[in-house]
N, C-alpha and C positions, 0 to 999 in steps of 0.2 A: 504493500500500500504506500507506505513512504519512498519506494523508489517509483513509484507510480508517480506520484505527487511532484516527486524531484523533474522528474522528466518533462511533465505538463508546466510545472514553473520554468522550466530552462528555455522551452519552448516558447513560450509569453513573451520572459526577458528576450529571447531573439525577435519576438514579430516585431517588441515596442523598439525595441535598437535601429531594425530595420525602416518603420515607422518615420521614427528621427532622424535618423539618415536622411530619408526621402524629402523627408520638410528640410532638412537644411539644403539639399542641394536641388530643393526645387525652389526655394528663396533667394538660394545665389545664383540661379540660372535668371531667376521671374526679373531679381533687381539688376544683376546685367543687361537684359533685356529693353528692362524701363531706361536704363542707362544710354545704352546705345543709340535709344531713340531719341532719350534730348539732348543727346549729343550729336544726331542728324536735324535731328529742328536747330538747332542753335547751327549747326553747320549751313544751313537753309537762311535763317537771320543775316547770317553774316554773308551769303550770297548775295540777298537782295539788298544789305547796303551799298555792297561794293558798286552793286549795278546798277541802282539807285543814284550815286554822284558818277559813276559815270557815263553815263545818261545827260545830264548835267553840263560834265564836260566836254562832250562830244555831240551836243545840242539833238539826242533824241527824244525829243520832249513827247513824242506817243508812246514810247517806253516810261517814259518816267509816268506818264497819267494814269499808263495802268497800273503801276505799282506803286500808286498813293493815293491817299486821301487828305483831301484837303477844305477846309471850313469855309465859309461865307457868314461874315459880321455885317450889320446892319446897325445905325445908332438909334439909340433912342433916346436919351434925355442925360443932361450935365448933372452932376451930384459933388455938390462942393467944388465948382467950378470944373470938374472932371468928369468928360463924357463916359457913358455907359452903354454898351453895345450889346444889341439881340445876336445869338445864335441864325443863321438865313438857308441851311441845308448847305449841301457840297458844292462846290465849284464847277459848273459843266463842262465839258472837252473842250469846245472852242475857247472859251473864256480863258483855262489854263495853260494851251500852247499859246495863244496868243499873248501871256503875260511871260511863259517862259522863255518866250522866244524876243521880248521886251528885253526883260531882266538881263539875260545870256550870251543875245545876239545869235544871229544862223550858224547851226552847226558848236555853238559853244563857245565863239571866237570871243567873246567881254571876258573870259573869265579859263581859269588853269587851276585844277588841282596838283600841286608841287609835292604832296603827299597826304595821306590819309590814314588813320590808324584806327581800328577799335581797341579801344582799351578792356570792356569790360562787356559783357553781355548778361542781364539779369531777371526774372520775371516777378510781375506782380500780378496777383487776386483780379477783379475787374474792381473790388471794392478797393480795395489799395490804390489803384491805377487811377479812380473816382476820385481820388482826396488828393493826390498825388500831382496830377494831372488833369487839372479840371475842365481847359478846356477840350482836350482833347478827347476827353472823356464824353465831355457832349457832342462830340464829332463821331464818334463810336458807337454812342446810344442811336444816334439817326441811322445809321449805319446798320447797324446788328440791333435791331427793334427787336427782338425774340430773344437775344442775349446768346445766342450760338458762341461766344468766344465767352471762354472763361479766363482764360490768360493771354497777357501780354507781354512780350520782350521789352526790354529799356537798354536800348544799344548806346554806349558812351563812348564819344569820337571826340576825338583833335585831326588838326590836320593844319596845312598850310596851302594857302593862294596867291597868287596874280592873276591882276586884273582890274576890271572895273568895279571893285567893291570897297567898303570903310573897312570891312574886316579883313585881315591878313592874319592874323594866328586864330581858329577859330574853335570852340569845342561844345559839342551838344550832346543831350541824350533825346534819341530819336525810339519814340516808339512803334513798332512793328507787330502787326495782327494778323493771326491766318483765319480766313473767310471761307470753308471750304477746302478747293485746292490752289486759292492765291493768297499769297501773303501783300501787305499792306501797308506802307507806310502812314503812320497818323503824322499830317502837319497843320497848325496853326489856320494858317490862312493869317488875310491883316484885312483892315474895317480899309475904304478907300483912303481915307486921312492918314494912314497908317503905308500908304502905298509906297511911298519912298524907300520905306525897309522890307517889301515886298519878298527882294530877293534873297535878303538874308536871315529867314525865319529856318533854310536849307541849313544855317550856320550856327544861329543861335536862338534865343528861348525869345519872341517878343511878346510883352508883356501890357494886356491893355484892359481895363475894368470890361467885366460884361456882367449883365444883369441874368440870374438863372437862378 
């Protein structure tokens, strides 16, 4: 009887060994897995920035329209001497080659990226991304009304130009969404009063009250 017993416990202790085994190397396979893949999204992020400015610099501005999104401000009323701007939906095709092609010149001639770096590549919540990022957040919500995106990149660049611009050492974090199966750059946009710095919202954060 006890070597009955011995044999059916020895037996156990192997399934439960064999058990745990199995969870650990299906946990280190499941989170390599997970692994690999934001490490292909994040390798996708850093595609579409690269392509993103150079687009940019090589004046494909129907490339760059599909892979952005860009705001439309409207004003509405001064508040302590300081205008306040409505939200006005996305920016249409024409409207956007025709200011990139403003900004950049044909073909990209106003302006040379001399280098370009990411520094850092990171994600936020959409709620995060909401408090973080507000306008562009309201750029996003019109955007993905159903809330399909739960996460966002926050790509961090420097870089260097010549050219026709005020800025010459430049550094942003650009937010990047995938919609689907296209990824998305979120930018600004500027209200018309704000048009002068039009083109370099591509470079830095411009910052302008809006009412929401």
């Amino acid at each position: 009887m006890s070597g009955h017993f011995i044999k059916i416990t020895t037996i156990f202790v192997y399934i439960i060994s064999i058990i745990a085994l199995a969870t650990i190397i299906f946990g280190f396979v499941n989170g390599s897995l997970e692994e690999s893949k934001e490490e292909y999204k994040i390798g996708n992020v850093k595609g579409i920035v690269f392509d993103l400015y150079n687009s940019i610099d090589n004046g494909h501005y129907e490339n760059l329209y599909d892979i952005s999104l860009e705001g439309k401000w409207i004003p509405k009323k001064k508040v302590e001497g300081k205008r306040q701007y409505n939200f006005n939906g996305i920016v249409e095709k024409d409207d956007f080659l025709k200011k990139a092609k403003r900004d950049f010149g044909g073909s990209g001639w106003r302006i040379h990226f001399t280098s370009l770096k990411i520094l850092d590549v990171s994600k936020l919540s959409r709620l995060k991304f909401e408090n973080q990022f507000i306008r562009e957040s309201i750029i996003l919500d019109y955007f993905d009304t159903e809330e399909i995106i739960k996460e966002i990149y926050i790509v961090k660049l420097e870089g260097y130009i010549i050219g026709s611009c005020a800025i010459v050492n430049w550094n942003k974090e650009l937010p990047i969404a995938r919609y689907g199966k296209k990824w998305k750059a979120i930018v600004t946009g500027t209200p018309e009063d704000y048009d002068v710095f039009h083109r370099e919202q591509w470079l830095t954060d411009i910052n302008f009250k809006i009412d929401y």
